[in-house]
TIFITOR-643549 format. One record per residue: x, y, z of N, C-alpha, C in turn; residue number from 1; residue in three letters. Coordinates in steps of 0.05 Angstrom, whole numbers, plus 5000, padded with zeros to 4 digits. Layout:
<pts>
n.xx, n.yy, n.zz, ca.xx, ca.yy, ca.zz, c.xx, c.yy, c.zz, num, residu
X, Y, Z, X, Y, Z, X, Y, Z, NUM, Ala
...
</pts>
This chain:
<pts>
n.xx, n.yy, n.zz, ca.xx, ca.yy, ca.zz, c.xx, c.yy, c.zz, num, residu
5017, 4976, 5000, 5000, 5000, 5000, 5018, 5025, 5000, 1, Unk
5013, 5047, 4986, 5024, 5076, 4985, 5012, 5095, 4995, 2, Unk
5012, 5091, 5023, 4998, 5108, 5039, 5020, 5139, 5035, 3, Unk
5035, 5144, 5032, 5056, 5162, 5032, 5041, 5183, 4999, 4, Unk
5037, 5170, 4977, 5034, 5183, 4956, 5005, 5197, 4956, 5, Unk
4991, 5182, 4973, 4955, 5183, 4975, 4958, 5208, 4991, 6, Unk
4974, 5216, 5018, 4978, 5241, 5033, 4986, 5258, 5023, 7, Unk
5005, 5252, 5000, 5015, 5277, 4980, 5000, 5287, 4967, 8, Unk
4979, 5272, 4961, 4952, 5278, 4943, 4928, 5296, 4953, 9, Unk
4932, 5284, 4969, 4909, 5301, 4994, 4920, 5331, 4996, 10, Unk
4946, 5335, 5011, 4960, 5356, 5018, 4962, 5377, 4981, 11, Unk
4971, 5366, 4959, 4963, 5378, 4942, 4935, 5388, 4937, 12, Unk
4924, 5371, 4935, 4891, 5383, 4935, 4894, 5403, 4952, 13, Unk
4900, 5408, 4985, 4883, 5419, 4999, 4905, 5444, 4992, 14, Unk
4924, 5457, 4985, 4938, 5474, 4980, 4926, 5483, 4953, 15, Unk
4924, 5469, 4934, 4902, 5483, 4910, 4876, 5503, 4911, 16, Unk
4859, 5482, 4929, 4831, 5489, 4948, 4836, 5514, 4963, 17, Unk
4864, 5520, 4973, 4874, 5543, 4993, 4885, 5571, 4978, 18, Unk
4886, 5561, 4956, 4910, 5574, 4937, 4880, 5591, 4920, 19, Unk
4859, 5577, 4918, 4841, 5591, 4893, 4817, 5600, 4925, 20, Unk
4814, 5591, 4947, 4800, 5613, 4961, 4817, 5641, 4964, 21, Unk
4842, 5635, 4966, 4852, 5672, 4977, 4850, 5681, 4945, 22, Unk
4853, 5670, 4920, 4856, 5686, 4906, 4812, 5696, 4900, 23, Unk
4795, 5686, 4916, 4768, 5692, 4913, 4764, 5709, 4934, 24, Unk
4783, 5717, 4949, 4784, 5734, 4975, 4797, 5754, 4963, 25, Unk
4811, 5764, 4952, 4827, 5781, 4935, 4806, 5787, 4915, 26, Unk
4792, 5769, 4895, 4779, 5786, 4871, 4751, 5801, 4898, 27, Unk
4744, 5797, 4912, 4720, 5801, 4930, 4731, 5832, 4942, 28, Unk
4748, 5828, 4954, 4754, 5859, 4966, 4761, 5875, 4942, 29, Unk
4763, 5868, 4920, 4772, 5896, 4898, 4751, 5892, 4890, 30, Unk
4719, 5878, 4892, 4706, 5884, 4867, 4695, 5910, 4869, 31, Unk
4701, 5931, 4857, 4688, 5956, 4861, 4653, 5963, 4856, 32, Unk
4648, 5938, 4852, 4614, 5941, 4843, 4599, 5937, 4868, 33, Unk
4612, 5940, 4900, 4597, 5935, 4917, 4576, 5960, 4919, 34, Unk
4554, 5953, 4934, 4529, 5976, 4935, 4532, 5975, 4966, 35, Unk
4531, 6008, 4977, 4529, 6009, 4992, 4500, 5997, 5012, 36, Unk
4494, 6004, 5041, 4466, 5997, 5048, 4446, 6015, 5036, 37, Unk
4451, 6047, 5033, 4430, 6057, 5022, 4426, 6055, 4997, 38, Unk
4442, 6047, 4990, 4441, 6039, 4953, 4422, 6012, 4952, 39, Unk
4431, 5998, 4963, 4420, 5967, 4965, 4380, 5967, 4980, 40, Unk
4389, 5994, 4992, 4360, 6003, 5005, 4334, 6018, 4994, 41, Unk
4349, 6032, 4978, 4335, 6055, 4957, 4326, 6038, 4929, 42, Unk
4343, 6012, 4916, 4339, 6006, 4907, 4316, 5985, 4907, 43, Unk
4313, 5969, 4940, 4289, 5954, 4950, 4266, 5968, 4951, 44, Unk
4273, 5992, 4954, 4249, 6012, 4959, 4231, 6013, 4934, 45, Unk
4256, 6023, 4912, 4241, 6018, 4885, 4217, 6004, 4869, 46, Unk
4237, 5973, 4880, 4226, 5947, 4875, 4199, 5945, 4880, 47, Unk
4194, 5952, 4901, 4176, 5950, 4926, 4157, 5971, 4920, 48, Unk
4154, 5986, 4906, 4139, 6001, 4893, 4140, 6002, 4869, 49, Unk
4148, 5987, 4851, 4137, 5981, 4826, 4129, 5951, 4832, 50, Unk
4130, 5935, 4846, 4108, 5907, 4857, 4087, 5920, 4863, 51, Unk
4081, 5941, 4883, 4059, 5941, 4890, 4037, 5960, 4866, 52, Unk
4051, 5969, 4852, 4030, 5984, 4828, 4026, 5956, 4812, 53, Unk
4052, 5939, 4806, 4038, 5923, 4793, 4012, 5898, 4799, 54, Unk
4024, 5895, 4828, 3995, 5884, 4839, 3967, 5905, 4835, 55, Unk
3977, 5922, 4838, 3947, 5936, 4832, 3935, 5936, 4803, 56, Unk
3950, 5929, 4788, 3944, 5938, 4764, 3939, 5903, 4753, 57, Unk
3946, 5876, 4766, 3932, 5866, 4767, 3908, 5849, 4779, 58, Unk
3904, 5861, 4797, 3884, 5861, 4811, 3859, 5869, 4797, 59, Unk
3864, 5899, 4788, 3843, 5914, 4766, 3840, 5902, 4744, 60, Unk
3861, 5886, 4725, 3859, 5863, 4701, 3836, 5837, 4711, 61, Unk
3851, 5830, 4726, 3831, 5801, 4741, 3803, 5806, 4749, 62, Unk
3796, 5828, 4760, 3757, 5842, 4761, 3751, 5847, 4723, 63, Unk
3773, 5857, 4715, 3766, 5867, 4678, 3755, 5831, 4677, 64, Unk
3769, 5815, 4676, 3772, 5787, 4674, 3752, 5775, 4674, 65, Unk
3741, 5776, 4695, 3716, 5762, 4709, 3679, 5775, 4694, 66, Unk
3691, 5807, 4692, 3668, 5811, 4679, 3661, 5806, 4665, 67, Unk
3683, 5807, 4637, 3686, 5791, 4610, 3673, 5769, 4613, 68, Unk
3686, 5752, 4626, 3676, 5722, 4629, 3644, 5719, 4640, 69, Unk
3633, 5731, 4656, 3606, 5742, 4661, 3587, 5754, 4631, 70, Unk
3597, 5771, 4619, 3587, 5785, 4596, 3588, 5763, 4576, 71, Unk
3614, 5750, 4578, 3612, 5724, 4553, 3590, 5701, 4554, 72, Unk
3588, 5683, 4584, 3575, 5679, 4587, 3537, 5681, 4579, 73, Unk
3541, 5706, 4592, 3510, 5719, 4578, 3508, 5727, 4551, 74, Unk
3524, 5730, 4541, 3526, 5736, 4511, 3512, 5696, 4491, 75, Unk
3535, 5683, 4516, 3526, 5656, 4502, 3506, 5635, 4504, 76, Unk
3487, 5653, 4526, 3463, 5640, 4536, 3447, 5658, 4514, 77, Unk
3450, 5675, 4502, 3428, 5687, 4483, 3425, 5673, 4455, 78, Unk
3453, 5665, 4454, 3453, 5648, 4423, 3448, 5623, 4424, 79, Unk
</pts>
């Protein structure tokens, strides 16, 4: 058995694995595209008000919806 070459294997791996986290710790502190909190906040804010118009706007589609389907209905009990 080569227990000796199997440890060298391991220990390479884990120096690789070591070697590409610092260099993911390094691209992370330079990425200059971080958003600050009020950036990240102002921008939720946004969000969060263009959801809620759009819920409203379908809310108002889905009653359009229903009447249609009401009006069709009676349209197709005449014919």
């Amino acid at each position: 058995m080569d227990f000796s070459s199997n440890e060298d294997e391991k220990h390479t791996a884990n120096m690789c694995f070591m070697e590409i986290k610092s260099d993911n710790e390094v691209l992370s502190s330079n990425d200059e595209s971080d958003l600050s909190y009020n950036e990240l906040y102002n921008a939720f804010e946004s969000l969060y008000d263009e959801f809620k118009k759009l819920g409203h706007k379908y809310s108002s589609l889905e009653k359009s919806h229903a009447s249609l389907l009401v009006e069709k209905d009676a349209l197709e009990k005449k014919t």
